[in-house]
N, C-alpha and C positions, 0 to 999 in steps of 0.2 A: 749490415747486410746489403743495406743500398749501397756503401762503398765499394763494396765488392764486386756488385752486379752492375753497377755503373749506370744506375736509375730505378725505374721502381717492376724493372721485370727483367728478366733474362733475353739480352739484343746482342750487338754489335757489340758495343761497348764491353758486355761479359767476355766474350769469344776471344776480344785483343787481349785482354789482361789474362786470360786463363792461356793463349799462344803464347804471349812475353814469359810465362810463367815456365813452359816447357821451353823457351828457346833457354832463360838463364838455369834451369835444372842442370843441364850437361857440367855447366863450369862449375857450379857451387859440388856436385858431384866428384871432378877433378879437382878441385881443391882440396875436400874431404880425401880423396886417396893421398895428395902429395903429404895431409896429417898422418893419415895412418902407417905409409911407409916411414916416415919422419919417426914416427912413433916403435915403429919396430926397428929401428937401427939404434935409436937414442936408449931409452930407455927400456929395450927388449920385449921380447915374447912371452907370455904367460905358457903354463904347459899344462897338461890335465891333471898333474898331480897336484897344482896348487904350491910347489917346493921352491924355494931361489935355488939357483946354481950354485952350489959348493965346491965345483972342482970340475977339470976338465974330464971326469967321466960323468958327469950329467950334459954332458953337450955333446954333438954330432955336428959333423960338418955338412954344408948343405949341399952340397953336390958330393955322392950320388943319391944320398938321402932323402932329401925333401925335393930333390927335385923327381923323383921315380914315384915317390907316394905322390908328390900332385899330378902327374901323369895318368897315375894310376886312376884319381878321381875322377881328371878331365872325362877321359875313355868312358870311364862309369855311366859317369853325364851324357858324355854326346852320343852315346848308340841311340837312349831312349828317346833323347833330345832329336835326333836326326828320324828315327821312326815317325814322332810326332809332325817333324815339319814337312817332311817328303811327302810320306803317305795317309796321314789324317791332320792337316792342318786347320781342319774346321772342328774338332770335334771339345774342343773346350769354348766354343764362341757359342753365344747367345744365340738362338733362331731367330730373335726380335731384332738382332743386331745385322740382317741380311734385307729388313724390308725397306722400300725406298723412302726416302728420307723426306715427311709432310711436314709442312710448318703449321697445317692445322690441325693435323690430327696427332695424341701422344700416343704410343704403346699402352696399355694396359698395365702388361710387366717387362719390365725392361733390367738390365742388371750389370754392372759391369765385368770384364775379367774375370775369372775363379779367384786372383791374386790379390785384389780389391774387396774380395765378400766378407770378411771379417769388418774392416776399417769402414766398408757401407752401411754393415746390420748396423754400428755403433753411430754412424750418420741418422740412420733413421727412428736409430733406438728416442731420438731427445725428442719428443713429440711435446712437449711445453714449456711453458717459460721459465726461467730460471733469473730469478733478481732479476726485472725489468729486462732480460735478454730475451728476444721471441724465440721462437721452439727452432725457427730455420738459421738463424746466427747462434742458438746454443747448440745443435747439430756440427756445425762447421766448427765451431770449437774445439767438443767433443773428439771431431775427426780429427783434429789437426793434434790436439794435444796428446791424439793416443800412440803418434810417429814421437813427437817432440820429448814423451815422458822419458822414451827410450837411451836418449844423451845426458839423464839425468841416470842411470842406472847404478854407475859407479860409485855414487854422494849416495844412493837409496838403498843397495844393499850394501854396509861398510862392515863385514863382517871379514873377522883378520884371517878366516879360511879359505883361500879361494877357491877352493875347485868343492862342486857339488860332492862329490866320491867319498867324504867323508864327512857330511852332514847330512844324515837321518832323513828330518824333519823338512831339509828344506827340499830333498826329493821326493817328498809326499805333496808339496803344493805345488812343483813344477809340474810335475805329470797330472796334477791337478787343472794346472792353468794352459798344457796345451791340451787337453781335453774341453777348456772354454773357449780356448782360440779353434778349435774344430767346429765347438757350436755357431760361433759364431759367424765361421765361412759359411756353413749350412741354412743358417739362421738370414744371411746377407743375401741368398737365392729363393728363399720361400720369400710367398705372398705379403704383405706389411697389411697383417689381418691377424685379428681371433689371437689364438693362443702364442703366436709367432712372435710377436709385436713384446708379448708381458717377459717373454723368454729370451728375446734381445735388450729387453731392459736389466733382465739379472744378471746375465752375463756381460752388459757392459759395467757396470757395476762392478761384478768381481774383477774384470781387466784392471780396472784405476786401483783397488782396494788391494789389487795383489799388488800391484808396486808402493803404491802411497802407506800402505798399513803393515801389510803381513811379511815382505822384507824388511822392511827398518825394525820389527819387531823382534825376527828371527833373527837378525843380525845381533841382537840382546841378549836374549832370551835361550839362544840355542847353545849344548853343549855338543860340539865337533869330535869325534872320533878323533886318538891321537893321531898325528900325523908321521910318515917316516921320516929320518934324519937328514935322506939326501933322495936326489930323486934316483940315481943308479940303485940304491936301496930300495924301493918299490919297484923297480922295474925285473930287476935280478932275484925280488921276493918271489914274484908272480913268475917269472920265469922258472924256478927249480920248485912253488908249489904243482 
C-alpha cells in the first residue's frame, strides 16, 4: 500500500501515479477495442441463441441491418443522455462533491460517481486483515480484482451452451446477482456504519462466489434445455408461434 501511495500517506506522489494512471487508461482502452474488432472479424460474433451459423440464412448482411438497429439504440441513448447533460447535469453528483476543496478538513461522507458505487461498497467492504495483508491493501485488491475477475469469464463459466435462454438454473442466479450488484451500488452511497458495512460484506462475498463457485459449478452440473438445429430455426419458430 505504501508502494502505491508513494509514502506512508496520501501526497503528491499518490496524485502523479494515480494522473499516469488515467493518462495510460485511454491507450490500454484502444488497444482493447483494436482486440475486440480483431475479434469479431476473425473469429466471429456470438448471437442470443447460443447456435453456430449453418447456412447463409442464419446470417444478415450488415448494412441495412445492423447498422439501423445500432441507430436505433444510439437515439435510444442519446435523448435521455442529452436530457441529463443540457438540463440536469448536477443531479447524479454528490453535494460533498461541490464544497471547496480543504486539505485540512475531510467530508464526513463523500462518495464517488453512481458508476463507481458498487466496486466502492466492495472497497470498503475489506475492513481487516487478510494473511498478513492490512484491511487498506486487502480493500484495493478486492477492488481491483472485482474488474480483473471479469476477463477471466470465459475459462469460469465453460459451459457448452452459450446463451442463457436455455439454461433454467443459470437464470435464476443471474437475476440473482444483478439484484447484488444493485445492492451494492446502494450499499457504495449509504453511511460505512451499523447494518450497511455487515451487508456490504455479504454481498461482496456473493459477487466473487458467483463467478469463483456457482459458474464453474453450473457449468457441470446443469442440464440445458435442447437447443434448435439452426439459428433461422428459432428465429422463424418464434416467428409463426
Amino acid at each position: 500500500m505504501s508502494l502505491l501511495r508513494g509514502g506512508f500517506a496520501v501526497g503528491n506522489p499518490t496524485l502523479n501515479r494515480f494522473f499516469s494512471l488515467h493518462y495510460l487508461l485511454p491507450f490500454i482502452i484502444a488497444a482493447v477495442v483494436v482486440l475486440h474488432i480483431w475479434a469479431l472479424h476473425v473469429p466471429g460474433n456470438n448471437n442470443p441463441v447460443g447456435v453456430e451459423v449453418k447456412s447463409d440464412r442464419d446470417t444478415l448482411p450488415f448494412h441495412p441491418y445492423y447498422t439501423m438497429k445500432d441507430l436505433y439504440g444510439i437515439v435510444l441513448f442519446a435523448i435521455p443522455f442529452a436530457w441529463f447533460v443540457f438540463f440536469i447535469p448536477d443531479i447524479l453528483g454528490h453535494p460533498d462533491n461541490y464544497i471547496m476543496a480543504n486539505s485540512q478538513v475531510t467530508p464526513a461522507h463523500i462518495v464517488p460517481e453512481w458508476y463507481f458505487l458498487p466496486f466502492y461498497a466492495i472497497l470498503r467492504a475489506i475492513d481487516f486483515n487478510i494473511l498478513f495483508i492490512d484491511s487498506k491493501l486487502g480493500g484495493v485488491i478486492f477492488f481491483a480484482g472485482s474488474i480483473v475477475i471479469l476477463f477471466f469469464l470465459p475459462w469460469l463459466d465453460n459451459a457448452k451452451t452459450r446463451s442463457g435462454t436455455f439454461r433454467p438454473m443459470f437464470k435464476w442466479f443471474y437475476w440473482l446477482f444483478v439484484a447484488n450488484f444493485v445492492s451494492l451500488a446502494y450499499l457504495g452511497a449509504a453511511p460505512a456504519e451499523g447494518i450497511y458495512v455487515v451487508l456490504a460484506k455479504i454481498c461482496t462475498a456473493y459477487y466473487f462466489i458467483h463467478f469463483l463457485i456457482i459458474l464453474p459449478v453450473l457449468s457441470r452440473i446443469e442440464t440445458p434445455r435442447p437447443l434448435p438445429t439452426s439459428i433461422s430455426e428459432s428465429v422463424l419458430g418464434k416467428a409463426h408461434s
